[in-house]
mmCIF file as Biopython writes it, N, C-alpha, C and O atoms, coordinates in Angstrom:
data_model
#
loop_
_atom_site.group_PDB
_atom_site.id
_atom_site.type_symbol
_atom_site.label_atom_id
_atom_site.label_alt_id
_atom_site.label_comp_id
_atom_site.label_asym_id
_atom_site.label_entity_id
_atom_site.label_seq_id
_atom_site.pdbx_PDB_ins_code
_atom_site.Cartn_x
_atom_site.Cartn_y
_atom_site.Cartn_z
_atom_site.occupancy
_atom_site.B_iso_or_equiv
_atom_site.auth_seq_id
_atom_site.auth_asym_id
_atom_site.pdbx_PDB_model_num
ATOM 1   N N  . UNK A ? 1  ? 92.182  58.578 73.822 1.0 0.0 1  A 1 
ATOM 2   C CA . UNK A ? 1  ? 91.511  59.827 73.565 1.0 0.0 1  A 1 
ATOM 3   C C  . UNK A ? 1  ? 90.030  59.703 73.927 1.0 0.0 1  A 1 
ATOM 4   O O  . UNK A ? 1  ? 89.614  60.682 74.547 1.0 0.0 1  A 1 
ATOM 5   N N  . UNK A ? 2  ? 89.150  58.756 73.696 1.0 0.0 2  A 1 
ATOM 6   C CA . UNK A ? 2  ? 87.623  58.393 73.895 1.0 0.0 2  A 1 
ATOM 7   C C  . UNK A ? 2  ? 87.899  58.719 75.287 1.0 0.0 2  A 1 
ATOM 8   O O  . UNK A ? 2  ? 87.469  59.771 75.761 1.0 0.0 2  A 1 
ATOM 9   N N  . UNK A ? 3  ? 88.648  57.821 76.044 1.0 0.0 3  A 1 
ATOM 10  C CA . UNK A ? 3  ? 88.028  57.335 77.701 1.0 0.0 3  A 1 
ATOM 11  C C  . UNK A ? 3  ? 88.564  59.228 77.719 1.0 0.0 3  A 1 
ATOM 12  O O  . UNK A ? 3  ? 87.620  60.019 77.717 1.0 0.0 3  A 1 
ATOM 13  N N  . UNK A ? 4  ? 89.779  59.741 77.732 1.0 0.0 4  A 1 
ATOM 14  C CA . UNK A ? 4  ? 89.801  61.116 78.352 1.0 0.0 4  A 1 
ATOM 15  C C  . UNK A ? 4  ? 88.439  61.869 77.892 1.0 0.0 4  A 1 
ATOM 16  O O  . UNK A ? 4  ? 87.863  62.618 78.681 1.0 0.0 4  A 1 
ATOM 17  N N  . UNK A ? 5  ? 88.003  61.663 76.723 1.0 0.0 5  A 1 
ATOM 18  C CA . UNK A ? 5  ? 86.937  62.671 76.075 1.0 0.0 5  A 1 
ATOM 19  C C  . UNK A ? 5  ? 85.718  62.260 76.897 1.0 0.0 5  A 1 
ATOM 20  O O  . UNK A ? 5  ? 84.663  62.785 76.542 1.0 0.0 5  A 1 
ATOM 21  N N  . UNK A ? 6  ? 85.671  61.440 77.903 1.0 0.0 6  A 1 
ATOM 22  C CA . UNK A ? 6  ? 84.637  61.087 78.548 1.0 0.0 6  A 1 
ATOM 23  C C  . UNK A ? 6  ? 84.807  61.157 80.017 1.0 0.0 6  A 1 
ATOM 24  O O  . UNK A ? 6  ? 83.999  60.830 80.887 1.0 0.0 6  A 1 
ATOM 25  N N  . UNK A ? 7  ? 86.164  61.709 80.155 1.0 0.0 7  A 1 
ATOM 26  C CA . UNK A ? 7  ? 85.980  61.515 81.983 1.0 0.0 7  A 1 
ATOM 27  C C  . UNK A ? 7  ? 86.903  60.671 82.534 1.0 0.0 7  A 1 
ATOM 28  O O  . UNK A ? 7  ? 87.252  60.916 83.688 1.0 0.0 7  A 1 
ATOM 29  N N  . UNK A ? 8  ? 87.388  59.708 81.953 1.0 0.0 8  A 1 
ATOM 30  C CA . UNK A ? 8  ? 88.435  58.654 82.390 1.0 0.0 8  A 1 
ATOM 31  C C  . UNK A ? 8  ? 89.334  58.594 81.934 1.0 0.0 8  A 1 
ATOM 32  O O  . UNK A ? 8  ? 89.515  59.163 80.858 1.0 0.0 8  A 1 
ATOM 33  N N  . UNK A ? 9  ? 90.429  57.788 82.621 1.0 0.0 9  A 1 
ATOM 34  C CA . UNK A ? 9  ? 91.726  57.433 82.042 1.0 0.0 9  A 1 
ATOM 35  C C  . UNK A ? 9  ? 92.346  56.258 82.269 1.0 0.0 9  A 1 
ATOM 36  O O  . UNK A ? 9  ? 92.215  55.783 83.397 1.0 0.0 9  A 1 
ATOM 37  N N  . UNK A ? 10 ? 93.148  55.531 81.279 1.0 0.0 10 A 1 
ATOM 38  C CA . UNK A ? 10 ? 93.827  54.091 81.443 1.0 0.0 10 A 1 
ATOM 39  C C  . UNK A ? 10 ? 94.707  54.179 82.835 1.0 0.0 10 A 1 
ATOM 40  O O  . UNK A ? 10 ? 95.446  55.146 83.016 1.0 0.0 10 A 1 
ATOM 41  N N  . UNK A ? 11 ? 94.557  52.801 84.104 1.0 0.0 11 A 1 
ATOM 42  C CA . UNK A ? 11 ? 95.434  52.808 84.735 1.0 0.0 11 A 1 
ATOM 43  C C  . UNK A ? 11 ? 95.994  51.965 84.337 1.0 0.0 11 A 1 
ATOM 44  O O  . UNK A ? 11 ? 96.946  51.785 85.097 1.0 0.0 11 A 1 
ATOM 45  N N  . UNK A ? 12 ? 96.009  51.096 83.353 1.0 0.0 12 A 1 
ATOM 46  C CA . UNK A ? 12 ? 96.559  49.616 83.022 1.0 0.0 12 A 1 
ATOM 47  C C  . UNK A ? 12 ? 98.054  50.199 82.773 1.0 0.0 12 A 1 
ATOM 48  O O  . UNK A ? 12 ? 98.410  51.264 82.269 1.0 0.0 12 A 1 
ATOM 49  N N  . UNK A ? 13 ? 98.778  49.149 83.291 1.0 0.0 13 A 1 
ATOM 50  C CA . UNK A ? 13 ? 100.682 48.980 82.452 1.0 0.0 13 A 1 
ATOM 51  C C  . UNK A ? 13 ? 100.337 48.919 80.928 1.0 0.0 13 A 1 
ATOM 52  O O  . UNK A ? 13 ? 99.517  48.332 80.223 1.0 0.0 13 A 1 
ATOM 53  N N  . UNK A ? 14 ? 101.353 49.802 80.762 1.0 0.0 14 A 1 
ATOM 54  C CA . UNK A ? 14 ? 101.958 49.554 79.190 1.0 0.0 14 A 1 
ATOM 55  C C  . UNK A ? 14 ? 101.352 48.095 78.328 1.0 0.0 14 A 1 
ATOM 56  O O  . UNK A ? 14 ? 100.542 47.764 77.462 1.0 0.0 14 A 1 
ATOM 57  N N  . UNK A ? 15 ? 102.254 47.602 79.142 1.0 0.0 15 A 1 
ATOM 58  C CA . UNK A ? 15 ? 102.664 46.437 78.766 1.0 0.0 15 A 1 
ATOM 59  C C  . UNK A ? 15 ? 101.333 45.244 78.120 1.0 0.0 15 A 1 
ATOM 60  O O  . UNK A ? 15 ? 101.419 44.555 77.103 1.0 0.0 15 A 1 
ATOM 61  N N  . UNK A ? 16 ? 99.807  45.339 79.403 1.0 0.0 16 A 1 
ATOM 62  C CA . UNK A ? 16 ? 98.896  44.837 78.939 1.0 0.0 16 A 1 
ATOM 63  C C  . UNK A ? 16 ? 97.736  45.744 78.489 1.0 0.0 16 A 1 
ATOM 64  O O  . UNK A ? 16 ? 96.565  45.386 78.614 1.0 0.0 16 A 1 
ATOM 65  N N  . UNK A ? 17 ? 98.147  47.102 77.886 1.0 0.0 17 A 1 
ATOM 66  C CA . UNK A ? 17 ? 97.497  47.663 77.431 1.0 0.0 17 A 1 
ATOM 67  C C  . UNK A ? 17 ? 97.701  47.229 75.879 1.0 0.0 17 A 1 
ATOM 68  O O  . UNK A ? 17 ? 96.721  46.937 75.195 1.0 0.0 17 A 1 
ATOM 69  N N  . UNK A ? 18 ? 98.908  47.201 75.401 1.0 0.0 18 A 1 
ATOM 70  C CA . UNK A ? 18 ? 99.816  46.439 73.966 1.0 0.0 18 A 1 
ATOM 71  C C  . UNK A ? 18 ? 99.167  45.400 73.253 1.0 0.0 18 A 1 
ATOM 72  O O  . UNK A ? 18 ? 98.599  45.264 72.169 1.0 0.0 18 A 1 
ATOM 73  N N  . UNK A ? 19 ? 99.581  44.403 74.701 1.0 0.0 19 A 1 
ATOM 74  C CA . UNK A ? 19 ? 98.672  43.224 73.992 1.0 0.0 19 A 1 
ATOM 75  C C  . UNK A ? 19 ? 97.524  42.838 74.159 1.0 0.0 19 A 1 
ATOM 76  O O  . UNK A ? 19 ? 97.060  41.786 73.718 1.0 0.0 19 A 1 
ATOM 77  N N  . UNK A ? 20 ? 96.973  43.629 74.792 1.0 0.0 20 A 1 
ATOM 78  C CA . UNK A ? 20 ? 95.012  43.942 74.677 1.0 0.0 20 A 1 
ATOM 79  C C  . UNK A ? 20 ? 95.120  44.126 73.739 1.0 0.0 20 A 1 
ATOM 80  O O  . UNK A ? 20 ? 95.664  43.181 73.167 1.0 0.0 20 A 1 
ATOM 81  N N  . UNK A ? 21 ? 94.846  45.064 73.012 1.0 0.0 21 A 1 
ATOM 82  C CA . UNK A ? 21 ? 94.737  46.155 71.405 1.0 0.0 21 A 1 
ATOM 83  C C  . UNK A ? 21 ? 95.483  44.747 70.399 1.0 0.0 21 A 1 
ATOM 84  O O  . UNK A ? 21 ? 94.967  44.187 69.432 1.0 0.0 21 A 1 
ATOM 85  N N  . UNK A ? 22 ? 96.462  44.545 70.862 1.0 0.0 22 A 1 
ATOM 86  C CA . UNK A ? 22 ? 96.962  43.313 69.508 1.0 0.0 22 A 1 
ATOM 87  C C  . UNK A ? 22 ? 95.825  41.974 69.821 1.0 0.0 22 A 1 
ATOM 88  O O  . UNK A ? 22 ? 95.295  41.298 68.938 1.0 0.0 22 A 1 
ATOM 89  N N  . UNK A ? 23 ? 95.669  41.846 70.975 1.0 0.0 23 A 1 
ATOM 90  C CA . UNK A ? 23 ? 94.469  40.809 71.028 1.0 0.0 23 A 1 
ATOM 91  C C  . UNK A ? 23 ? 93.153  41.295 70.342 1.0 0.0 23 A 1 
ATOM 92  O O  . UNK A ? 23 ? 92.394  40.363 70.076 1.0 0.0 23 A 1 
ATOM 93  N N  . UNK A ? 24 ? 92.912  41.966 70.153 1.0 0.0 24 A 1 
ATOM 94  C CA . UNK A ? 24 ? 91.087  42.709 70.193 1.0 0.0 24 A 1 
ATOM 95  C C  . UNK A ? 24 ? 91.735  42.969 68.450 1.0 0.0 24 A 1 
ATOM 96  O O  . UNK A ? 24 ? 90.911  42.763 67.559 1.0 0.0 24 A 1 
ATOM 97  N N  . UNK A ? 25 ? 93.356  43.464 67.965 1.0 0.0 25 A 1 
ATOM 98  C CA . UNK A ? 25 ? 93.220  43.506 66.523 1.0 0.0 25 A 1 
ATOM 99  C C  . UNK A ? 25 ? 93.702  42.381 65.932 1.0 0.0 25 A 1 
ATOM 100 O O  . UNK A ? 25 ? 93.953  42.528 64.736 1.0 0.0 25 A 1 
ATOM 101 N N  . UNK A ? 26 ? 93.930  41.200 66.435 1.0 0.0 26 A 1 
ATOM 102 C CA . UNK A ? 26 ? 94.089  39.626 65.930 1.0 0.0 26 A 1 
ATOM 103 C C  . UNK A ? 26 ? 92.877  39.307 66.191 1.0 0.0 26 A 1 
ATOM 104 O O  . UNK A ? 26 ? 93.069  38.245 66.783 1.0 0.0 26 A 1 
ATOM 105 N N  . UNK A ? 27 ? 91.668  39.468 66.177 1.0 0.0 27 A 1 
ATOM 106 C CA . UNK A ? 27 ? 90.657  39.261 67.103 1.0 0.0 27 A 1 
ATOM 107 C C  . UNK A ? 27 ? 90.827  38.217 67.833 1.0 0.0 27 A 1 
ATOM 108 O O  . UNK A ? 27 ? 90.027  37.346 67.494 1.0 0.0 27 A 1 
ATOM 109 N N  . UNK A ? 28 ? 91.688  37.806 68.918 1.0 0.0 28 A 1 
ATOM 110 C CA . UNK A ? 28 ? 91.482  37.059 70.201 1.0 0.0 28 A 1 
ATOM 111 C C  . UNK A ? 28 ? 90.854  37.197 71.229 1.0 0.0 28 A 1 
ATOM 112 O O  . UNK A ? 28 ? 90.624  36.301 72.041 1.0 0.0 28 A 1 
ATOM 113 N N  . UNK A ? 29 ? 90.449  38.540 71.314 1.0 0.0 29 A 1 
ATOM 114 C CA . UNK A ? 29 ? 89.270  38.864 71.932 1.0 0.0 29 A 1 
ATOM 115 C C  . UNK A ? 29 ? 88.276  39.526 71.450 1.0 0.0 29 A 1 
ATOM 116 O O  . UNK A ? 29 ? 88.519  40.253 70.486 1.0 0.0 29 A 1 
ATOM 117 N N  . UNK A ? 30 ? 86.787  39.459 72.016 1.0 0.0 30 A 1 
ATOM 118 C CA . UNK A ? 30 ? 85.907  39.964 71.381 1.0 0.0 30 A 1 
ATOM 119 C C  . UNK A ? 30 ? 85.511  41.217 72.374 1.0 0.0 30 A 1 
ATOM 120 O O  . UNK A ? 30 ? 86.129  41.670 73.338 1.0 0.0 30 A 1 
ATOM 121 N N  . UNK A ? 31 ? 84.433  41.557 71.874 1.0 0.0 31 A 1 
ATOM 122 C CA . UNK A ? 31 ? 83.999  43.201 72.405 1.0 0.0 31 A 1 
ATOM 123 C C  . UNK A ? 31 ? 83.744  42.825 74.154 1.0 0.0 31 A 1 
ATOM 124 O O  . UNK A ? 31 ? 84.315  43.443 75.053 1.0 0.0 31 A 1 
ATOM 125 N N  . UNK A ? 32 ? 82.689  41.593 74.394 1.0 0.0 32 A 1 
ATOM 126 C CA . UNK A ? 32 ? 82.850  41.795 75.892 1.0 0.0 32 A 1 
ATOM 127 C C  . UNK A ? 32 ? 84.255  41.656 76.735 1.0 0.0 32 A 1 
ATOM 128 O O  . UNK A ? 32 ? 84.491  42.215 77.807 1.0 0.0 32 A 1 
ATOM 129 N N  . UNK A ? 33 ? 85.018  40.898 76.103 1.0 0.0 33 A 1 
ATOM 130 C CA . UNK A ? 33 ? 86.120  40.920 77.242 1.0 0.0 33 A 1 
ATOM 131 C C  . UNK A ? 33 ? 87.038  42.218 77.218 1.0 0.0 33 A 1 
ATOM 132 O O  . UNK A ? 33 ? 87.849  42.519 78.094 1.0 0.0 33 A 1 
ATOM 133 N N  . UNK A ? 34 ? 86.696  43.115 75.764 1.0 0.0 34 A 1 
ATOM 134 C CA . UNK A ? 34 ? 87.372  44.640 75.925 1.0 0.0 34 A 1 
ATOM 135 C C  . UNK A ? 34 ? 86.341  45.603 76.624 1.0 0.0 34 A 1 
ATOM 136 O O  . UNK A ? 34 ? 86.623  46.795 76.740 1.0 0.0 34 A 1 
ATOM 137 N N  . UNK A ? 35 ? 85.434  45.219 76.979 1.0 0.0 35 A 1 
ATOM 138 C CA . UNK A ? 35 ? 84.616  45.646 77.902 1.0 0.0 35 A 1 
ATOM 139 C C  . UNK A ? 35 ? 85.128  45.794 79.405 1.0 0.0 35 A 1 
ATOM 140 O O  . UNK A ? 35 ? 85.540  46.754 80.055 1.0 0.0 35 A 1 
ATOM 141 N N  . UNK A ? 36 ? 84.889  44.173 79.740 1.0 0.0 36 A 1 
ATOM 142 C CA . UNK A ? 36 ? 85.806  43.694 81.196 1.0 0.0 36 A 1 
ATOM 143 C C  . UNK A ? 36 ? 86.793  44.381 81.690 1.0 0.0 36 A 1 
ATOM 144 O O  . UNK A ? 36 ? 86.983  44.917 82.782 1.0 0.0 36 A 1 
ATOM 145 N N  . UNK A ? 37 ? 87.624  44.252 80.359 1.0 0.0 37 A 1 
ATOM 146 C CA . UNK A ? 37 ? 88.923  44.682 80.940 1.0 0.0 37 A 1 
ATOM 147 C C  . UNK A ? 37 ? 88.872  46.402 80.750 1.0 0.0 37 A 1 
ATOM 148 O O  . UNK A ? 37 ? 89.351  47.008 81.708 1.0 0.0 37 A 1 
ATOM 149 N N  . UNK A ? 38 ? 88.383  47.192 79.701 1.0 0.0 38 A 1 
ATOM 150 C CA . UNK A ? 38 ? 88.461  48.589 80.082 1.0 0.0 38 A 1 
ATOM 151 C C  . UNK A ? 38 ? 87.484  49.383 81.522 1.0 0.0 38 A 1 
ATOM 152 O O  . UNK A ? 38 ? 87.587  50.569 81.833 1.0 0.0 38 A 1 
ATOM 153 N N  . UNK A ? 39 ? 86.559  48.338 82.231 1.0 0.0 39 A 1 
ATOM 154 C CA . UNK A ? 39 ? 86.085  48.312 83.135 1.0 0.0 39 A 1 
ATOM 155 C C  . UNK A ? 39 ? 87.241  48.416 84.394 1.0 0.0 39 A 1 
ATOM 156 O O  . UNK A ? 39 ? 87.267  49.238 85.310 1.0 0.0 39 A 1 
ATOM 157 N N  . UNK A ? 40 ? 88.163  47.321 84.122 1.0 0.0 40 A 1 
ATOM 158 C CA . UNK A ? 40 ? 89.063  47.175 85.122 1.0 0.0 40 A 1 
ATOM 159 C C  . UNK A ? 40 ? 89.946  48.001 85.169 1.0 0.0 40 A 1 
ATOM 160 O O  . UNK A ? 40 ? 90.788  47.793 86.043 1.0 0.0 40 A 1 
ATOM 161 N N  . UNK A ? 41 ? 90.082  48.889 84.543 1.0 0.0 41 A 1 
ATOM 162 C CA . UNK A ? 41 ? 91.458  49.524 84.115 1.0 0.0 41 A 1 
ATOM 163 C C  . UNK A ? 41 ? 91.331  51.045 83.899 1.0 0.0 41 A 1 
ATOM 164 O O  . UNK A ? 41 ? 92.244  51.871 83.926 1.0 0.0 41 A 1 
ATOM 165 N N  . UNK A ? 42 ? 90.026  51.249 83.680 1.0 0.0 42 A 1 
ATOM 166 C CA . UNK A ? 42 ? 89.469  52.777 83.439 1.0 0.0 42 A 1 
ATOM 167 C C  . UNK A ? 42 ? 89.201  53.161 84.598 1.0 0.0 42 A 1 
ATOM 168 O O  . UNK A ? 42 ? 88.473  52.349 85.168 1.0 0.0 42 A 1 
ATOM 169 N N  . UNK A ? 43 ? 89.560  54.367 85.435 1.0 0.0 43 A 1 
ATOM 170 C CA . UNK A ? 43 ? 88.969  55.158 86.386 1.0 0.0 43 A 1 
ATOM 171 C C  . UNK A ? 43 ? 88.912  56.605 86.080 1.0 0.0 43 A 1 
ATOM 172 O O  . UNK A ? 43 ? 89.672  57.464 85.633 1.0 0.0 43 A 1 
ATOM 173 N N  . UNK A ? 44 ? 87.557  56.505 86.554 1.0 0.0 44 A 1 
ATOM 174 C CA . UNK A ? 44 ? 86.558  58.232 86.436 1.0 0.0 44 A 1 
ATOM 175 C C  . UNK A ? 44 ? 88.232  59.592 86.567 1.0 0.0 44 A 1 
ATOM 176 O O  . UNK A ? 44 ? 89.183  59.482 87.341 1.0 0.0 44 A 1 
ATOM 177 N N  . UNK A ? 45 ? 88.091  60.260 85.935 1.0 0.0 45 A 1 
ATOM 178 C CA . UNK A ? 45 ? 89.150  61.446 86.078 1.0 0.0 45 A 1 
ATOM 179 C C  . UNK A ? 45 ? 88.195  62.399 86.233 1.0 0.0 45 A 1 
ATOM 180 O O  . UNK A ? 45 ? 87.082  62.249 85.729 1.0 0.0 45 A 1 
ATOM 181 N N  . UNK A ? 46 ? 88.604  63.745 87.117 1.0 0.0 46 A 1 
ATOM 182 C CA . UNK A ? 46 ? 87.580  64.769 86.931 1.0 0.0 46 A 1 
ATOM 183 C C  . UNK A ? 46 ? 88.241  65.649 85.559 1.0 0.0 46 A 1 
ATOM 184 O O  . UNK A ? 46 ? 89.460  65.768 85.430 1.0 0.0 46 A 1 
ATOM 185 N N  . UNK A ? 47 ? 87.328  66.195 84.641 1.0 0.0 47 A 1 
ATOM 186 C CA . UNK A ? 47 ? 86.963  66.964 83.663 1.0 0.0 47 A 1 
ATOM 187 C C  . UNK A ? 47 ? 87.712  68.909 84.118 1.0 0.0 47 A 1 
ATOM 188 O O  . UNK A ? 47 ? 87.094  69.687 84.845 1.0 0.0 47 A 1 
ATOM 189 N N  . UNK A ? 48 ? 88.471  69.093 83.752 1.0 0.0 48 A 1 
ATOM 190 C CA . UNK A ? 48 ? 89.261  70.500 84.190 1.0 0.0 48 A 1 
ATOM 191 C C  . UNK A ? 48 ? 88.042  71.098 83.328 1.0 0.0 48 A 1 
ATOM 192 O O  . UNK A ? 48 ? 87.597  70.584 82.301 1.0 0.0 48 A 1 
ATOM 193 N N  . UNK A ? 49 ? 87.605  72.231 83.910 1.0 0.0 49 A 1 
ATOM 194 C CA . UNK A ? 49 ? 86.585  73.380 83.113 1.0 0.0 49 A 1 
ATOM 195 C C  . UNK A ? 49 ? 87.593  74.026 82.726 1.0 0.0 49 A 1 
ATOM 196 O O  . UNK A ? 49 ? 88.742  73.997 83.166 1.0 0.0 49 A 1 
ATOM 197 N N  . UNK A ? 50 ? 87.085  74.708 81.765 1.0 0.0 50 A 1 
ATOM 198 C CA . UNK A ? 50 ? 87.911  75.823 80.898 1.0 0.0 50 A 1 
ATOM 199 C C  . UNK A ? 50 ? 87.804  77.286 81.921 1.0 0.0 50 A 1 
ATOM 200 O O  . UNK A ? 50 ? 88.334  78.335 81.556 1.0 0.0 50 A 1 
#
């Protein structure tokens, strides 16, 4: 919901979108590497006007 409310959207698989989020909520990862990776995985969407 954030990345759409901003313009973007997940291209990541399912699959390592899952265990991102279970990594980042076991904390196995910390904020920069959910950085990295929503870097890698987020691309710009255009915004539909009303």
């Amino acid at each position: 919901m954030f990345l759409e409310m901003n313009g973007y959207r997940l291209e990541a698989p399912e699959v390592d979108a899952v265990e991102t989020m279970l990594a980042i909520a076991a904390r196995k990862r910390d904020e920069k590497e959910l950085s990295a990776w929503l870097k890698k995985n987020a691309v710009r969407w255009p915004i539909k006007s009303a």
